[in-house]
N, C-alpha and C positions, 0 to 999 in steps of 0.2 A: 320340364326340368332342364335345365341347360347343363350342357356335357361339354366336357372339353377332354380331347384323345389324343398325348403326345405318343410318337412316335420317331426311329433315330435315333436310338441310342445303341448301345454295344460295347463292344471290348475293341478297344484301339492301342499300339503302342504309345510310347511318351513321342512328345514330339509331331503327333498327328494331328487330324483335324474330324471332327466329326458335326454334322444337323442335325437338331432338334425341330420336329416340326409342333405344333399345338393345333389341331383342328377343332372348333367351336361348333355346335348342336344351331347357333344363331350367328346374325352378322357381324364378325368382329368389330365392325364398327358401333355398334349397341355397347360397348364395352366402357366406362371410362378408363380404366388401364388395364390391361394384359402384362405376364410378364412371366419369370421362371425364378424356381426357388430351384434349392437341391439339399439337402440332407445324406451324410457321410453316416456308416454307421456308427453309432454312441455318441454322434453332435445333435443340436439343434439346428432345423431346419433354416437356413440362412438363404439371404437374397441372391439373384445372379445376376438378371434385367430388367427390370421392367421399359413398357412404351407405354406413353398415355395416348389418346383418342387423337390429339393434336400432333402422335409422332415426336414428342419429346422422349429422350433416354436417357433410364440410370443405371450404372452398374457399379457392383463392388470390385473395391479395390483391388481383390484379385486376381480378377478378371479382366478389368479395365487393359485395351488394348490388345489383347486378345477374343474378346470377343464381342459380337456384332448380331443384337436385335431387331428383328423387321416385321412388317405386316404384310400382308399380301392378301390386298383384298379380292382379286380373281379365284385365289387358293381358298379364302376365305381363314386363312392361318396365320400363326403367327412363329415366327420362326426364330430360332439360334443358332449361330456360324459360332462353333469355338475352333481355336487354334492355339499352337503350339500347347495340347497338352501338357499334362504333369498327371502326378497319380495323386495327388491332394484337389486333382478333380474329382475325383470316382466319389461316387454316389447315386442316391435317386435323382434324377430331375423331374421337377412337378412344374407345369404350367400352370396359372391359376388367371383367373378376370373377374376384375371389380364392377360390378352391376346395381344399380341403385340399393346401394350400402352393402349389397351382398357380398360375399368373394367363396367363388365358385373354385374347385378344384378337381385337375386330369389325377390319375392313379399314379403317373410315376414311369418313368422309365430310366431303366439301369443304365449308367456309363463307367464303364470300367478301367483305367490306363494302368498301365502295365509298364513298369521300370525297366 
């Protein structure tokens, strides 16, 4: 069963910077896309980044600019660089990877920003 375990999240001021790591059970590279959702309390669960296999990147518009998706295949992870928080980040963030039709999902890790 493949696993994916982020890690890196926390309670940050506004205006800070925090990593999300996402470590994979297999090679991220077996992935066709990787990427991170996050879900706020009382919304649906909405996109942040994804990478595809080929290192192409998407992100939502809220995001965009502030934050920066990568692989690291040595780490064998997949990572998020956010910057300049706000508190309309705070939520779960979930890593998840697309595997021959599957889409695999981490438990979540809280990110808190504080006004």
């Amino acid at each position: 069963q493949v696993q994916l375990v982020e890690s890196g999240g926390g309670v940050v001021q506004a205006g800070g910077s925090l990593r999300l790591s996402c470590a994979a059970s297999l090679s991220i590279g077996s992935f066709k896309a990787m990427g991170w959702y996050r879900q706020a309390p009382g919304n649906e669960r909405e996109l942040v980044a994804t990478i595809t296999a080929g290192g192409q990147t998407n992100y939502a518009g809220s995001v965009k600019g502030r934050a920066t998706i990568s692989r690291s295949i040595a780490k064998n992870t997949v990572d998020l660089q956010m910057n300049t928080l706000n508190p309309y980040d705070t939520g779960v963030y979930y890593c998840y990877g697309s595997l021959c039709g599957y889409v695999t999902w981490g438990q979540g890790t809280q990110v808190t920003v504080l006004s």
